[in-house]
LOLO-734472 format. One record per residue: residue number from 1; y, x, z of N, C-alpha, C, O in turn. Coordinates in nm, 4 decimals. Example, Ala and Ser with C-alpha at 12.3 -4.5 7.8 and 13.67 -1.06 7.14 Angstrom:
2
(node 1; (-0.5690; 1.3190; 0.7800); (-0.4500; 1.2300; 0.7800); (-0.3300; 1.3200; 0.7800); (-0.3319; 1.4236; 0.8465)),
(node 2; (-0.2250; 1.2850; 0.7080); (-0.1060; 1.3670; 0.7140); (0.0030; 1.2900; 0.7870); (0.1138; 1.3409; 0.8039)),
//
This chain:
112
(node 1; (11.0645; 11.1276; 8.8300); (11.0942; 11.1192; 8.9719); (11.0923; 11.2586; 9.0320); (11.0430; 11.3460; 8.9607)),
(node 2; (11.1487; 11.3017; 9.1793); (11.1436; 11.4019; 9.2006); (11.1446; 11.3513; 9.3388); (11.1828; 11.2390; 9.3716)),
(node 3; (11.0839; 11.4750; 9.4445); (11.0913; 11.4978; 9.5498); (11.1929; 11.5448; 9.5951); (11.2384; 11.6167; 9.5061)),
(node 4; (11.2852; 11.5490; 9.7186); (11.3964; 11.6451; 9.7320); (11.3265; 11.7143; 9.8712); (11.2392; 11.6338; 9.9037)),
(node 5; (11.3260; 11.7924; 9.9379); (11.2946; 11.8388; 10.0538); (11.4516; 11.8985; 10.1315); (11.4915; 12.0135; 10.1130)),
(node 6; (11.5081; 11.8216; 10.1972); (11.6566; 11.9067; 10.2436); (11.6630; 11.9515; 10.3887); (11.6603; 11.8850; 10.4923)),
(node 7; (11.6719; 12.0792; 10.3683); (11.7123; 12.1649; 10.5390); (11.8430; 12.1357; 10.5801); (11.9479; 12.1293; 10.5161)),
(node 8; (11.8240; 12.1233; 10.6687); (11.9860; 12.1327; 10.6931); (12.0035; 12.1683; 10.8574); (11.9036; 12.1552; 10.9282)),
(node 9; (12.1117; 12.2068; 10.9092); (12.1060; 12.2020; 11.0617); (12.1058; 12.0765; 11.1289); (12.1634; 11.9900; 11.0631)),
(node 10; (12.0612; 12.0385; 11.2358); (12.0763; 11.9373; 11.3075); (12.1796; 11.8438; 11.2790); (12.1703; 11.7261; 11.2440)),
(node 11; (12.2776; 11.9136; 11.2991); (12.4187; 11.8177; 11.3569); (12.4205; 11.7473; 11.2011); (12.4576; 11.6307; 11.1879)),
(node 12; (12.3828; 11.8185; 11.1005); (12.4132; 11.7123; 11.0027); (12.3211; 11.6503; 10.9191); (12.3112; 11.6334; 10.7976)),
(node 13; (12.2542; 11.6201; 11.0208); (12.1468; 11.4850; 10.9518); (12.1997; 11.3269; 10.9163); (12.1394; 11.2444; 10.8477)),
(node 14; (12.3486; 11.3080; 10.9933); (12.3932; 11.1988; 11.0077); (12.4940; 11.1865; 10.8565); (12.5160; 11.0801; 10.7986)),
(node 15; (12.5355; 11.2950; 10.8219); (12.5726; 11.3356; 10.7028); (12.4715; 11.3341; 10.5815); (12.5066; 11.3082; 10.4664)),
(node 16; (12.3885; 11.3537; 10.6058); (12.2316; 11.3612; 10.4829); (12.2259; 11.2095; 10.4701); (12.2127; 11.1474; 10.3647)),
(node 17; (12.2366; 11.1633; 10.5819); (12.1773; 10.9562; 10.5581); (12.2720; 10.9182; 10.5112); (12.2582; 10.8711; 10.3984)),
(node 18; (12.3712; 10.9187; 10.5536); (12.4993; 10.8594; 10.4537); (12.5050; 10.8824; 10.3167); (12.5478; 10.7988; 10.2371)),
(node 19; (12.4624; 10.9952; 10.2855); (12.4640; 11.0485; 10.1285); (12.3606; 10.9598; 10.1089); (12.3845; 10.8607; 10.0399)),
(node 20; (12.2445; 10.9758; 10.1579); (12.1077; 10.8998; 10.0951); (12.1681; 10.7343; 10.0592); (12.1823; 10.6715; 9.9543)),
(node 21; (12.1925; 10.7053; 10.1963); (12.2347; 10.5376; 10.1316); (12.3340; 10.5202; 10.0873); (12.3401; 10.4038; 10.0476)),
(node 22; (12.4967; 10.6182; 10.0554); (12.5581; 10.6091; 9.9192); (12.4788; 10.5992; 9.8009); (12.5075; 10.5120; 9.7188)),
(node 23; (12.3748; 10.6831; 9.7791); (12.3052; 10.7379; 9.6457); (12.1713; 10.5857; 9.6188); (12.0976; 10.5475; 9.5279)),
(node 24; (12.2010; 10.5483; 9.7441); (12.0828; 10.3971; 9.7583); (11.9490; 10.4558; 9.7139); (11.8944; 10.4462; 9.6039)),
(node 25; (11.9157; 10.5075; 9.8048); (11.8184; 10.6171; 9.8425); (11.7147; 10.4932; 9.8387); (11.7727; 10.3876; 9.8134)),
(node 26; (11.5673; 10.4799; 9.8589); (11.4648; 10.3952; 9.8762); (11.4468; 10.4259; 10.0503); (11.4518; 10.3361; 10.1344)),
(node 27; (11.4264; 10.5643; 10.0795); (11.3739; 10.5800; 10.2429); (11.4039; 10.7334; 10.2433); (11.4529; 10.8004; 10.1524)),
(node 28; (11.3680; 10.7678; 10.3520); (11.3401; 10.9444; 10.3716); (11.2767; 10.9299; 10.4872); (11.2842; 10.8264; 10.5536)),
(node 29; (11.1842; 11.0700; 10.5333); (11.1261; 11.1234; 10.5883); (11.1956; 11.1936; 10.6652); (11.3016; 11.2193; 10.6082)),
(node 30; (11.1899; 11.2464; 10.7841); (11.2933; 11.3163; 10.8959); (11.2161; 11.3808; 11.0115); (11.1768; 11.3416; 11.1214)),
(node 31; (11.2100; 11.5046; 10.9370); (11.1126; 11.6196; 11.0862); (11.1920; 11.7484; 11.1179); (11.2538; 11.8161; 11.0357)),
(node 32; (11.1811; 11.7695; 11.2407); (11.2447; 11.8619; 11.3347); (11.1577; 12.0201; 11.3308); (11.0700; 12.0593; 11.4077)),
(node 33; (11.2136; 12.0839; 11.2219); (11.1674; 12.2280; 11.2076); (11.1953; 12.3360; 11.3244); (11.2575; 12.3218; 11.4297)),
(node 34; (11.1171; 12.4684; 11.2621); (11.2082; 12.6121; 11.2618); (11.1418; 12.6809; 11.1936); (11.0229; 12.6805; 11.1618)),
(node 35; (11.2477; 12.7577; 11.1660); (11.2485; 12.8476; 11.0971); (11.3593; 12.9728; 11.1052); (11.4530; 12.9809; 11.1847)),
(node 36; (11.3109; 13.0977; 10.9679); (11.4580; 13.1528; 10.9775); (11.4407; 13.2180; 10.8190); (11.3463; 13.2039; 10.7412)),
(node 37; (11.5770; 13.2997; 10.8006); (11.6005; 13.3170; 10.6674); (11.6911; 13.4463; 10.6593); (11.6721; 13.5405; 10.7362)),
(node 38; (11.7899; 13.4474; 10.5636); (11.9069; 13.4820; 10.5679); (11.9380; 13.5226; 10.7509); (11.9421; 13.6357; 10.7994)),
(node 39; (11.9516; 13.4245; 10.8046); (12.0173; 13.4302; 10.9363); (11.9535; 13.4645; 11.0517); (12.0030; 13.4462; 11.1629)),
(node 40; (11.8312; 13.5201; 11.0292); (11.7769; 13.6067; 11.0773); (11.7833; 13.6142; 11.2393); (11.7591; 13.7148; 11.3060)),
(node 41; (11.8245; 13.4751; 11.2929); (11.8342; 13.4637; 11.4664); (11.9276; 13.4760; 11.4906); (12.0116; 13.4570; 11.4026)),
(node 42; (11.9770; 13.5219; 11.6463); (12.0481; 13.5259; 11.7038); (11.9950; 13.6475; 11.8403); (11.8779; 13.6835; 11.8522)),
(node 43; (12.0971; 13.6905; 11.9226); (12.0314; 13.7454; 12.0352); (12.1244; 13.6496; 12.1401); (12.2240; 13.5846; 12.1083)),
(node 44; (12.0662; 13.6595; 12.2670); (12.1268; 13.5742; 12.3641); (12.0438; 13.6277; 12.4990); (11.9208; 13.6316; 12.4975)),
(node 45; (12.1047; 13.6598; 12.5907); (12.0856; 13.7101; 12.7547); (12.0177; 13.5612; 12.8424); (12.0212; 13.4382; 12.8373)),
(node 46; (11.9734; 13.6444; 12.9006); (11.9202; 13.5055; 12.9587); (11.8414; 13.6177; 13.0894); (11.7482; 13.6967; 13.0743)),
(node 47; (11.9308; 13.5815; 13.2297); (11.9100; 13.6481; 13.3499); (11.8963; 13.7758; 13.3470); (11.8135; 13.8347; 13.4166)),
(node 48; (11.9910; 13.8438; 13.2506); (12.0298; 13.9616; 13.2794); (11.9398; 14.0667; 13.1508); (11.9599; 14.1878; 13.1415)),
(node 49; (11.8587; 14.0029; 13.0767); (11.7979; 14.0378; 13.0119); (11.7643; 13.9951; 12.8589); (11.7007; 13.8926; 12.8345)),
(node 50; (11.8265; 14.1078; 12.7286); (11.8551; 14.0203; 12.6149); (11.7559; 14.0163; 12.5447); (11.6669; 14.0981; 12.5217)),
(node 51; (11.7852; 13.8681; 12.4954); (11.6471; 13.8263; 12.3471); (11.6653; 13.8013; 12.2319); (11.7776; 13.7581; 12.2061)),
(node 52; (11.5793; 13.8147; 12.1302); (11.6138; 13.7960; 12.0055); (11.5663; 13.6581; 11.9786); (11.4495; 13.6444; 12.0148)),
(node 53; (11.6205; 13.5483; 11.9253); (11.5680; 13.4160; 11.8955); (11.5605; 13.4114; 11.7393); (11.6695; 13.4061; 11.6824)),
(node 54; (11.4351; 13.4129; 11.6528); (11.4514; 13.4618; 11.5518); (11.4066; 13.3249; 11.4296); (11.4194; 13.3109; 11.3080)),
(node 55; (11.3498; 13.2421; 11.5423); (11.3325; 13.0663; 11.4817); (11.4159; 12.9708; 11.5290); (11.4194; 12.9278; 11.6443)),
(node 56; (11.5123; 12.9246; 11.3964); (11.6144; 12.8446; 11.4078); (11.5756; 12.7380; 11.4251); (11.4730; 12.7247; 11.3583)),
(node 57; (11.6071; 12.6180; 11.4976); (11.6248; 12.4964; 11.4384); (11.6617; 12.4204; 11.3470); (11.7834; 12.4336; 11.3342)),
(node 58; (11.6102; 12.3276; 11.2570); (11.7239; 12.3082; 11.1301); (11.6059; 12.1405; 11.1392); (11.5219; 12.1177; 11.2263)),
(node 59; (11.6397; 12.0565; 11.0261); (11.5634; 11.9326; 11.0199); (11.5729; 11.9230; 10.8218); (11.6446; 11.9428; 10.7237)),
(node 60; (11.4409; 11.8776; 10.8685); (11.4055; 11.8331; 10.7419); (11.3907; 11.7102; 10.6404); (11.2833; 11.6507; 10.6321)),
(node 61; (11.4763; 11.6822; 10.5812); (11.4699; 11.5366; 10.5009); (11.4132; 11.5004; 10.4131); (11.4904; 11.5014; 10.3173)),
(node 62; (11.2655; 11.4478; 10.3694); (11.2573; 11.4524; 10.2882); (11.2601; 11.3047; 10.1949); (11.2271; 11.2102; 10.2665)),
(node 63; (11.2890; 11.2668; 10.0642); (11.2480; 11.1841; 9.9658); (11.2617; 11.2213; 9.8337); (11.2892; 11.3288; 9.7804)),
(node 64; (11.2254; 11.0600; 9.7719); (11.1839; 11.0371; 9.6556); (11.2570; 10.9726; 9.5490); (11.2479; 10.8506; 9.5352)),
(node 65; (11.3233; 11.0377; 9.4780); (11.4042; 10.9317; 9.3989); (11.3824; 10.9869; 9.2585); (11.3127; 11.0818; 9.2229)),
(node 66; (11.4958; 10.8648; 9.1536); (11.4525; 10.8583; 9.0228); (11.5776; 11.0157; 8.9408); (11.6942; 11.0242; 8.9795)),
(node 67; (11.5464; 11.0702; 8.8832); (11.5647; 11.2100; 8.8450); (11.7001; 11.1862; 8.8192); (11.7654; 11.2905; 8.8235)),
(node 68; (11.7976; 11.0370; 8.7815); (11.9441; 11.0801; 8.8047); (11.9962; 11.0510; 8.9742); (12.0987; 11.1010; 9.0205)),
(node 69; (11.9322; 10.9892; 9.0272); (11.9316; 10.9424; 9.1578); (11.9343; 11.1157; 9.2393); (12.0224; 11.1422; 9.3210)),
(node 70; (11.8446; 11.2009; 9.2076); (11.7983; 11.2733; 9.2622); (11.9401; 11.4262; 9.2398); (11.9813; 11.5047; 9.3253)),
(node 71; (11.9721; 11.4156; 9.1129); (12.0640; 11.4963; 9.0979); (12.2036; 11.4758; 9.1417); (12.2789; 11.5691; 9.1695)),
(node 72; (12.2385; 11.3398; 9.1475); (12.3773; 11.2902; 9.2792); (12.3289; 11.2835; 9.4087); (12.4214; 11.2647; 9.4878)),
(node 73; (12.2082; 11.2923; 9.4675); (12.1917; 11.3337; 9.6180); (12.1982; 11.4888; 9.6449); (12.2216; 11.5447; 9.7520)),
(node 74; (12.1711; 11.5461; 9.5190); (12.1631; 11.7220; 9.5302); (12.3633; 11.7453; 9.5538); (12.4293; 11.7925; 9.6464)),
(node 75; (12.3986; 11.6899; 9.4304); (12.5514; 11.7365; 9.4022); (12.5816; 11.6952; 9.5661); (12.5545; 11.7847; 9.6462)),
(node 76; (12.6338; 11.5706; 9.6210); (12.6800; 11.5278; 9.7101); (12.6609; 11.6319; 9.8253); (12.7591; 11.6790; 9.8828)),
(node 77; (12.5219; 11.6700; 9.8609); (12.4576; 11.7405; 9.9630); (12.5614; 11.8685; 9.9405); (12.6559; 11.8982; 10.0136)),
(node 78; (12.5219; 11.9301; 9.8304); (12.6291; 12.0489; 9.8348); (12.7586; 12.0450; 9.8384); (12.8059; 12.1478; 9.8867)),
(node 79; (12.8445; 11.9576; 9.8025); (12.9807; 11.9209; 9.8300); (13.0358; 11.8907; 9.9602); (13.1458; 11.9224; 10.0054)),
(node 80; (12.9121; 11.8031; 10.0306); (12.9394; 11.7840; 10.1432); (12.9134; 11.8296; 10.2952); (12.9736; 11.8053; 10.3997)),
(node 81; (12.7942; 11.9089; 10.2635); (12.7466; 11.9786; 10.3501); (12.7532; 12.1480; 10.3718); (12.7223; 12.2212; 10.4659)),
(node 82; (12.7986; 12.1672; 10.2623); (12.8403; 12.3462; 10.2837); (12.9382; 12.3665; 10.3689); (13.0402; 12.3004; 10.3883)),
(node 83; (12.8893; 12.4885; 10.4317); (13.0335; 12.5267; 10.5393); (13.0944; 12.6685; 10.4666); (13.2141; 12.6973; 10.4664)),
(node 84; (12.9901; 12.7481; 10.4070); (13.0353; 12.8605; 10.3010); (12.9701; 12.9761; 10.4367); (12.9947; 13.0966; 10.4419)),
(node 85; (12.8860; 12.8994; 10.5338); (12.8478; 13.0516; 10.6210); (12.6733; 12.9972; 10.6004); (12.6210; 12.8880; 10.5784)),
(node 86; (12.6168; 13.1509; 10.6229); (12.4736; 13.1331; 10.6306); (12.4009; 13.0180; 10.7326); (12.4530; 12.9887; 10.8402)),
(node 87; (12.3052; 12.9713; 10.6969); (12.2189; 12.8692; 10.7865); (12.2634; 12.7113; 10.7199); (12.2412; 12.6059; 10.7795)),
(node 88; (12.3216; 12.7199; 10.6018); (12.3866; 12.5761; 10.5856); (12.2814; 12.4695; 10.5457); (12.2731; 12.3467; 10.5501)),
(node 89; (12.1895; 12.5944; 10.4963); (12.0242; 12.4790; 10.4261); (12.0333; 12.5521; 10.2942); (12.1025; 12.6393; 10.2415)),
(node 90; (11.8972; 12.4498; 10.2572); (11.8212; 12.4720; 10.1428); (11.7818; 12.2730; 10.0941); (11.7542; 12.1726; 10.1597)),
(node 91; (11.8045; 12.3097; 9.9221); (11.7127; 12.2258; 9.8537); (11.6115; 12.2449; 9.7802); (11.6266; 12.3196; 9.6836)),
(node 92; (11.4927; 12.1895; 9.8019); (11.3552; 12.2073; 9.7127); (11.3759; 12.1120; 9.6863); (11.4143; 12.0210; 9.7598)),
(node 93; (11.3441; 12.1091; 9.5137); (11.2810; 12.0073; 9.4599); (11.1542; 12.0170; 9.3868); (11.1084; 12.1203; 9.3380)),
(node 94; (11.1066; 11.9112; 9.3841); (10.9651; 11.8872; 9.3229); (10.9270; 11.7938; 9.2232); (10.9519; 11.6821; 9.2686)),
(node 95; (10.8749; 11.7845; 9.1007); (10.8887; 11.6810; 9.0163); (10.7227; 11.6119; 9.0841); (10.6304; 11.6735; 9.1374)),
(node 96; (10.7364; 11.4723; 9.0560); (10.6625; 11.3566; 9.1482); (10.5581; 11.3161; 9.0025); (10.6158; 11.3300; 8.8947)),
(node 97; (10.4061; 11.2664; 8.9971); (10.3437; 11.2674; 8.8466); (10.3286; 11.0946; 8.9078); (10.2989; 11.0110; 8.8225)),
(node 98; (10.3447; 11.0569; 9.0214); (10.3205; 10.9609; 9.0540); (10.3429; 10.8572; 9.2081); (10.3000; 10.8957; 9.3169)),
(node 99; (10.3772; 10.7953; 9.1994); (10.3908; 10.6874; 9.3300); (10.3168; 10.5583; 9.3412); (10.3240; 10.4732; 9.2526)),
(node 100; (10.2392; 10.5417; 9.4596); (10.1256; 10.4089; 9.4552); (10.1756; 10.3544; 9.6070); (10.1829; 10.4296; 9.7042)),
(node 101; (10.2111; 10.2012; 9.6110); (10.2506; 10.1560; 9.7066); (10.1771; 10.0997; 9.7530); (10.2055; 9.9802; 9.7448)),
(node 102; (10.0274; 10.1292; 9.8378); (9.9460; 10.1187; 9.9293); (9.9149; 9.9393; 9.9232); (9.8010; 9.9041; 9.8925)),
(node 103; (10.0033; 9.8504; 9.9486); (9.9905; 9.7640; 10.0287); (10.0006; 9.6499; 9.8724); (9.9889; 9.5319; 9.9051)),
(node 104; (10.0128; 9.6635; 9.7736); (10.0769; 9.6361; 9.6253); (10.0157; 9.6512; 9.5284); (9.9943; 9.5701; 9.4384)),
(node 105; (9.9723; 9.7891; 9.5424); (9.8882; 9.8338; 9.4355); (10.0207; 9.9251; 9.3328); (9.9998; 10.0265; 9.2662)),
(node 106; (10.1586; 9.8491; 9.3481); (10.2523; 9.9143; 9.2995); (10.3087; 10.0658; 9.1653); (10.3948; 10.1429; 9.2076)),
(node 107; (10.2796; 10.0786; 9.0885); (10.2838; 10.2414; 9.0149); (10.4350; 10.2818; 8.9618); (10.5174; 10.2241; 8.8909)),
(node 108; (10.4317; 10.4024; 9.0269); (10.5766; 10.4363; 8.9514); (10.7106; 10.4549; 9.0498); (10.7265; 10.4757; 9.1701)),
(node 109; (10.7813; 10.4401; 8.9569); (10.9500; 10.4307; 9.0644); (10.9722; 10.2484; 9.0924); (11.0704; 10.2258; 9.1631)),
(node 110; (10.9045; 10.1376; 9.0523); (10.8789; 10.0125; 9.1323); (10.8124; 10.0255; 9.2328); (10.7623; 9.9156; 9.2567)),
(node 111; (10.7760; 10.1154; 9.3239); (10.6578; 10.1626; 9.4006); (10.7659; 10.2572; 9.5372); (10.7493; 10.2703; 9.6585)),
(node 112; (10.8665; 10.3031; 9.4484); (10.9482; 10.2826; 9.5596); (11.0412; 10.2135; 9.6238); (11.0784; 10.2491; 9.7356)),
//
């Protein structure tokens, strides 16, 4: 199993879920970052006086799937979500030693 952790900008989170439930994802996780990288901000005026904004917004997706599951949500993500300019995201992955479904007792990838 693996973890995926996916950045991405805002606008295309609606693009990330679609991939997930093409790929028949189990669930994901969905938190509203910042950060910066590569892209290093922006500057922008604001009443006559300029600033550097140097923490982006971007959102974070995260789940859990089974290690071929996990490598057609990676491919897709990059096929579908690159624009070919900086800020497009990042994938972490993480290999998973285990999953316990609280309410079940559940072990494993039946657990998700």
């Amino acid at each position: 199993m693996k973890k995926l952790e996916i950045v991405v900008r805002s606008e295309k989170l609606d693009d990330v879920k679609s991939i997930l439930d093409e790929c028949e994802s189990t669930g994901a996780m969905v938190s509203n970052i910042m950060g910066y990288g590569n892209q290093k901000g922006y500057k922008t005026t604001y009443r006559g006086s300029e600033y550097v904004v140097n923490l982006i917004p971007k959102v974070k997706i995260e789940t859990i799937a089974a290690d071929d599951v996990a490598d057609k949500i990676i491919f897709k993500v990059c096929e579908r979500i690159s624009t070919g300019k900086i800020g497009d995201g990042k994938i972490f992955v993480y290999d998973v030693a285990d999953v316990v479904r609280i309410r079940t007792g559940e072990r494993g990838e039946t657990a998700l």
